[in-house]
GUTORMI-500242 format. One record per residue: residue in three letters; x, y, z of N, C-alpha, C, O in turn. Coordinates in steps of 0.05 Angstrom, whole numbers, plus 5000, padded with zeros to 4 digits. Layout:
N
ALAXYZXYZXYZXYZ
...
END
This chain:
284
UNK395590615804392990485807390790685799390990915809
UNK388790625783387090795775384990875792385290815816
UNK382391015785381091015804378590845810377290805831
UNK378390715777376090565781378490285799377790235822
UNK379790205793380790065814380190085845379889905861
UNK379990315848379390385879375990325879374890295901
UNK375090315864371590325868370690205897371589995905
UNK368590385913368290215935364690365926363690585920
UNK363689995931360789965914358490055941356190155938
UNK359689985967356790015989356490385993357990556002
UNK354390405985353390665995353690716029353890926040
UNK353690546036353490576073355890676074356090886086
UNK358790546057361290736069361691096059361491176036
UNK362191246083362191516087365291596070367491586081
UNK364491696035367291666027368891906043371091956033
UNK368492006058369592316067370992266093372192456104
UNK370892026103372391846130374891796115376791876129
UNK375591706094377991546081379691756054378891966044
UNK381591636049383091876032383491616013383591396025
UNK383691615982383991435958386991435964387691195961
UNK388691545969390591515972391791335990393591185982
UNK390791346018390891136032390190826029391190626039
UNK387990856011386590656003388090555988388990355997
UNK389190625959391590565948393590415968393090175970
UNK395190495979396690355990395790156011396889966021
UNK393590266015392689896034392189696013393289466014
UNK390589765993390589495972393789405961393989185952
UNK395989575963398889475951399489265977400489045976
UNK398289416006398989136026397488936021398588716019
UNK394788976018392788726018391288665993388888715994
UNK392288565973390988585940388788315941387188285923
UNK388888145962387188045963383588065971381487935967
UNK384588335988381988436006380288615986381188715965
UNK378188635994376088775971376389095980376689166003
UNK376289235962375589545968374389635990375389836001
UNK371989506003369489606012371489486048371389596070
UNK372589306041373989166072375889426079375689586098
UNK377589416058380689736063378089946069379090056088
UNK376290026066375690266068374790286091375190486105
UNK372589986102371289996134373990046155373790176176
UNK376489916146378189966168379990186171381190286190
UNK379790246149380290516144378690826166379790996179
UNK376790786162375490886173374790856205374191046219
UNK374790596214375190466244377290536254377590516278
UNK379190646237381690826255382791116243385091216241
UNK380091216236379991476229382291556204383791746208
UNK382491406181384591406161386791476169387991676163
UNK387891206190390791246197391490976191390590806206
UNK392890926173394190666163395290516185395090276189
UNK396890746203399490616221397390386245398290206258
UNK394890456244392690376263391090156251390389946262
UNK390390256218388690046203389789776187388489586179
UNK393289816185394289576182394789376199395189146191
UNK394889446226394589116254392389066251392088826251
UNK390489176247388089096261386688926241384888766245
UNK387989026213387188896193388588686195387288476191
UNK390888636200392388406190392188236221392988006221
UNK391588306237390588096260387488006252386687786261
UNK386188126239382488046226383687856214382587636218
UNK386287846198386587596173387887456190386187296197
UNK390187386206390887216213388887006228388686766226
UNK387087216246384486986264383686796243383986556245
UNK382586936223380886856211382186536185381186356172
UNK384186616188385686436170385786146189385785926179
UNK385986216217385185946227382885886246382785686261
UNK380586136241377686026248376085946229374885726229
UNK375986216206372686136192375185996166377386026156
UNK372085806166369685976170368185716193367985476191
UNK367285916216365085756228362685746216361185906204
UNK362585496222359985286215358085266230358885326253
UNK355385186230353285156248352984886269352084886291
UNK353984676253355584376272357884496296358984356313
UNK358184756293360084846312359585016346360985076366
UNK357285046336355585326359352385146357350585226372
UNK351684876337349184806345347384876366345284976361
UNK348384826390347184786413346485176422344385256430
UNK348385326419347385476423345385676403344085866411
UNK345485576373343485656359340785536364338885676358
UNK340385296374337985316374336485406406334085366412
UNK338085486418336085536429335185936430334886076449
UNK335185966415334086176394334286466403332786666402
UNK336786406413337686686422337586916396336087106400
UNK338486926381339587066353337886896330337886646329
UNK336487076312335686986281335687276273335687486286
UNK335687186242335987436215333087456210331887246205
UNK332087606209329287596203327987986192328188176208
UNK327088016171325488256157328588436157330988376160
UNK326788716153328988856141328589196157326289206167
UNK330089416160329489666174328689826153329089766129
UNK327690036160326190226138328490356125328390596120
UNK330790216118332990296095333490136082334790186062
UNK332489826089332389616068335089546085336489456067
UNK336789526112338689376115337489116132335289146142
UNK338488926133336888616145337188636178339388706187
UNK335788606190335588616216335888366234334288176230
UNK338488336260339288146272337888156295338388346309
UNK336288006303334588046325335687856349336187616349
UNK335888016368336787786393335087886413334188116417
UNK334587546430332387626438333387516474333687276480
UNK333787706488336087706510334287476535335387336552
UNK332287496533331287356551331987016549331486896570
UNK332786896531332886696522335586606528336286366526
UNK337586866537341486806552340786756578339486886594
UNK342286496581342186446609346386426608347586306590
UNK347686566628350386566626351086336643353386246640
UNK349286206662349486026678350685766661352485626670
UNK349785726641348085556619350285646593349085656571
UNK352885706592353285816564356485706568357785766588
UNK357585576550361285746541361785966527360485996506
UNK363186106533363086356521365386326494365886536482
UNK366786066483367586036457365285986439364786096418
UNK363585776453361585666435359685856427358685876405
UNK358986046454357186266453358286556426356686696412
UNK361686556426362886746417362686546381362886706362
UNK362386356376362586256351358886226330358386166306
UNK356886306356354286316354353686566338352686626317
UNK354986696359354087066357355487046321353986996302
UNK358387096318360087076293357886916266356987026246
UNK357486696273354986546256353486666245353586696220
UNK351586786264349886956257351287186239351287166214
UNK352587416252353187596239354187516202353987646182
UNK355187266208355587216172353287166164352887156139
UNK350487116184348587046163347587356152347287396128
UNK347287516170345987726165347987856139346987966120
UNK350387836141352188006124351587866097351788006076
UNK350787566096350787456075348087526062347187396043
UNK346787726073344087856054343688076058341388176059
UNK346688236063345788476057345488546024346588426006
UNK343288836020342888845989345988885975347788865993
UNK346988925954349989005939350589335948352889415951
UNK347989505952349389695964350389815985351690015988
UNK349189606005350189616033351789476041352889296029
UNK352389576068354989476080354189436109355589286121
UNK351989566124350889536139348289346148346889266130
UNK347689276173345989116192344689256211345589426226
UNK343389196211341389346243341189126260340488906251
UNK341789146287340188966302337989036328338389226342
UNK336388926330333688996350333588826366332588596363
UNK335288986396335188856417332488736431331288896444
UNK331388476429328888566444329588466469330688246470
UNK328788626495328688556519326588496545326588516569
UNK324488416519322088386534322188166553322887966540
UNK321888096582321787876596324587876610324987726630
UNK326288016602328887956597329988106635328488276642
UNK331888056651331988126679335488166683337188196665
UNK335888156706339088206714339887946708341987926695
UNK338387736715339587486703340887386675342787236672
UNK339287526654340387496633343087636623344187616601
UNK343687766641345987996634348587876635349387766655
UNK350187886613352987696618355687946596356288016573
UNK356487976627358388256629361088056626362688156611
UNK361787846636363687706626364387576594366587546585
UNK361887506579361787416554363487766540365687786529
UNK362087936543361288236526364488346534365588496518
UNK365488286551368188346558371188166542372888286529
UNK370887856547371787766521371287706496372387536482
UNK369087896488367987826463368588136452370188186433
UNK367788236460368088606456370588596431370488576406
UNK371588616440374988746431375088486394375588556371
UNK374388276404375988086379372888136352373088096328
UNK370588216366368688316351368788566335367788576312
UNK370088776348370189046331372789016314373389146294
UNK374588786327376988756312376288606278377788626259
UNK374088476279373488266259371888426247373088516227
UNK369688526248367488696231366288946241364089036247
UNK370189086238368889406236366889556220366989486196
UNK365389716223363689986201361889696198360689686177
UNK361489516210358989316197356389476215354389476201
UNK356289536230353289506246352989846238354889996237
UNK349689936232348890066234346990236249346190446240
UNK346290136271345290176290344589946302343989746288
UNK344489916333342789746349340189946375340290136390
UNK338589786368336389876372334589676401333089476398
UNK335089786421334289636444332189696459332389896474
UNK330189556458327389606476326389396487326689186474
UNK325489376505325189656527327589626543328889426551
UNK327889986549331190016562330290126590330290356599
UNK329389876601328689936628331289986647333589966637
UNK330790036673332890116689334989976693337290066695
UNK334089726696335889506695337389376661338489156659
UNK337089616636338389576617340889846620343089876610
UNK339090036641341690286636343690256655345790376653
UNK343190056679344889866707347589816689349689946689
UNK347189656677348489456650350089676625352489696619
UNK348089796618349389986599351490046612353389906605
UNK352090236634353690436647356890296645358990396639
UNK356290026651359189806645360089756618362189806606
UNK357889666612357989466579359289626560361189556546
UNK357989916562359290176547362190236543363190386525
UNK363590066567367290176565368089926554370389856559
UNK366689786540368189626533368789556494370289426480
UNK366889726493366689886463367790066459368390236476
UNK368390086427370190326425367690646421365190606419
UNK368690956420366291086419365091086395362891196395
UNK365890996374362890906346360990776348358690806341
UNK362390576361360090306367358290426387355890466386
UNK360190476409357390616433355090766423352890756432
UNK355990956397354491156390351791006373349591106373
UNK352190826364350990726346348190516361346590376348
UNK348290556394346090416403344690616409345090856408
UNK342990476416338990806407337690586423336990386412
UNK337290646457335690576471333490686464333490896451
UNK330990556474327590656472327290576492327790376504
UNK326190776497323190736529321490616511321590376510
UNK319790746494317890726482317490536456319290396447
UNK315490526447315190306427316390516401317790496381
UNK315190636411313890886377318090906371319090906348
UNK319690916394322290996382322990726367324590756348
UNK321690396374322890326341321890376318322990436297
UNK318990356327317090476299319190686283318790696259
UNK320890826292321991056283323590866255323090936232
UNK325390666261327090546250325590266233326290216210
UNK323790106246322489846229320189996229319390186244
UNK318889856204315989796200315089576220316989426224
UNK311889466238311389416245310989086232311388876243
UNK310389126212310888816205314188666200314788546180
UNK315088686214318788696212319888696246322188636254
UNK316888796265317788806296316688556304315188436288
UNK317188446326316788116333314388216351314888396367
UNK311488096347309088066363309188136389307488296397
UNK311088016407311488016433312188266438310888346457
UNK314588546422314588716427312988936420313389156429
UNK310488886399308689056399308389066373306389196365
UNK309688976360309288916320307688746318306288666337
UNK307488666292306588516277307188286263305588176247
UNK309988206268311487926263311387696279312787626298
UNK309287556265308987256293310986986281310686746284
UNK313187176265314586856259316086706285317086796306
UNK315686466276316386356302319986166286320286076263
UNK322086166309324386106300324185856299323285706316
UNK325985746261326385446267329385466257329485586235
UNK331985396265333585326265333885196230335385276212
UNK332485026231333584846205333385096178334985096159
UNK331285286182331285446161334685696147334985866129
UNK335985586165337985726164340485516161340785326176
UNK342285576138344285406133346985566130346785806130
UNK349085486129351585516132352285856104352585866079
UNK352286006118352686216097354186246082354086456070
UNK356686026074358886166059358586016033357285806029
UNK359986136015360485925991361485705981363785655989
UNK360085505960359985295961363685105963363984875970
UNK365685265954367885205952369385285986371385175996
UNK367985485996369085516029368085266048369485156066
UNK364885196039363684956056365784716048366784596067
UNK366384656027367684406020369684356030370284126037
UNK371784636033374384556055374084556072376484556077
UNK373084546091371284686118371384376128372884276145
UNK369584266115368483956110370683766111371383606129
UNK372083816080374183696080376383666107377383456114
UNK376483846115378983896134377983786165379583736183
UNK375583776167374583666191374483436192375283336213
UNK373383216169373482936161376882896170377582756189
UNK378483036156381482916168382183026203383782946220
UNK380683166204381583216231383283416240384683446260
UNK382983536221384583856227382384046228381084126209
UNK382084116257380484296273381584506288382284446311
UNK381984756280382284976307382584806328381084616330
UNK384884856350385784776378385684976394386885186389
UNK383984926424385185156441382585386436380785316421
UNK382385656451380885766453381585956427383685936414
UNK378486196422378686386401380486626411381986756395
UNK380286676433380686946450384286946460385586776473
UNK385087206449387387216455387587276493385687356506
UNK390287216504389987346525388687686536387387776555
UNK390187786510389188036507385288106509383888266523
UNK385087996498381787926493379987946524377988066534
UNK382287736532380387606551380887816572378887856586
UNK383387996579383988176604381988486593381488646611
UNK381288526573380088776562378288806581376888626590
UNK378589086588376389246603374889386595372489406599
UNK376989566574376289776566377089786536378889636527
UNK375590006517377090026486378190266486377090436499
UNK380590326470381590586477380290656448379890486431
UNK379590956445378791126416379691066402381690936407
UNK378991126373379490976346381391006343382890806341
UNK382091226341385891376340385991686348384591796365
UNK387691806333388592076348387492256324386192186304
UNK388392496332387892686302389792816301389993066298
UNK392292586303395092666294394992616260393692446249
UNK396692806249396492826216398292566202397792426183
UNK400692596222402692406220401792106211400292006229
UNK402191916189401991696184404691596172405591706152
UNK405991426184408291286179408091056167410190936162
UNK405490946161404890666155406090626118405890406107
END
């Protein structure tokens, strides 16, 4: 296999995480998967094949009998406007804004809720620029209390999320991280693996998002300059026009996913164990 074969096009991936060699042999397992996919999981388990081929090949099996989710599928919980894609971070990646005050867990299923969140994330992925590979998201927690806090969703959702779109997020960015966000943190934290943890950037302060958006890109309420207001209809099914059609097709006959998303496994997770070891050994 040559090398332009190997080409991996997003600048966001760190080529010095992954070995071409490895990469090689994950595309002889997976010739269907794009470069830029072998290299994120590659890297999600510190270029150890023996680690990055389950996790990869459990990402394809879900997915072969979920997505692609549709917006007729999580409706109810898209509109009521927890999550939109909206402006971009001062690196040009697209920013997922959730806006926590608006979760009521009282009020939620956590499949329908877990097929909302996923939704979104394809919308955002579906505009990132060609050289990225990364997303930002900007927690806002203005208004937002102990009530909104749902430690049961983040616990079966945790694990089948980092399993599906590793090396995707580039930072999350949460303000204001009042006391009752670091209550929450102290839990929420073991349920991630340590990349992901690393990658959230609480603010006291305003000026620490300023650090990351421009002000016309922050939502009004938290101290920017963005008064868009969310409409649901502006947002349509992200995938391509030959994925919507079977999607469609297959629902008209009545072949629909049965049963929940979440493996047992999923659902008992407490905790994430580290990416892998810094054993040299690869048997994969």
């Amino acid at each position: 296999m040559s090398a332009k074969d190997l080409t991996v096009k997003s600048k966001d991936i760190d080529r010095s995480k992954y070995s071409e060699d490895k990469l090689a042999k994950m595309k002889e397992r997976f010739p269907d998967v794009d470069n830029d996919t072998l290299a994120r999981y590659l890297i999600a388990r510190n270029n150890k094949m023996k680690n990055a081929i389950p996790l990869l090949q459990g990402a394809e099996a879900w997915r072969s009998v979920w997505r692609p989710i549709l917006k007729e599928d999580c409706i109810n919980e898209i509109m009521k406007g927890k999550i939109y894609v909206r402006g971009v971070d001062k690196e040009g990646r697209p920013l997922l804004i959730i806006r926590a005050r608006f979760h009521d867990p009282k009020n939620r299923t956590i499949d329908e809720m877990a097929k909302m969140v996923m939704w979104w994330t394809e919308q955002v992925i579906s505009r990132l620029p060609d050289d990225k590979s990364k997303y930002t998201i900007l927690l806002d927690r203005s208004d937002a209390g102990i009530s909104n806090q749902d430690l049961e969703f983040m616990r079966c959702f945790s694990q089948l999320f980092q399993r599906l779109y590793p090396e995707r997020l580039n930072r999350a960015i949460v303000y204001p991280s009042s006391v009752v966000f670091w209550t929450v943190w102290n839990i929420a934290k073991l349920f991630l693996d340590p990349v992901t943890r690393n990658k959230v950037c609480p603010c006291m302060y305003f000026y620490g998002v300023q650090e990351w958006i421009a002000d016309e890109h922050i939502p009004a309420n938290m101290g920017g300059k963005s008064t868009y207001e969310f409409n649901h209809e502006e947002y349509s099914d992200p995938y391509p026009a030959e994925v919507l059609a079977k999607a469609k097709a297959e629902r008209e006959q009545g072949r629909m996913p049965q049963g929940s998303m979440f493996t047992e496994q999923d659902a008992q997770q407490s905790s994430i164990p580290e990416s892998g070891d810094n054993d040299d050994d690869d048997d994969a």
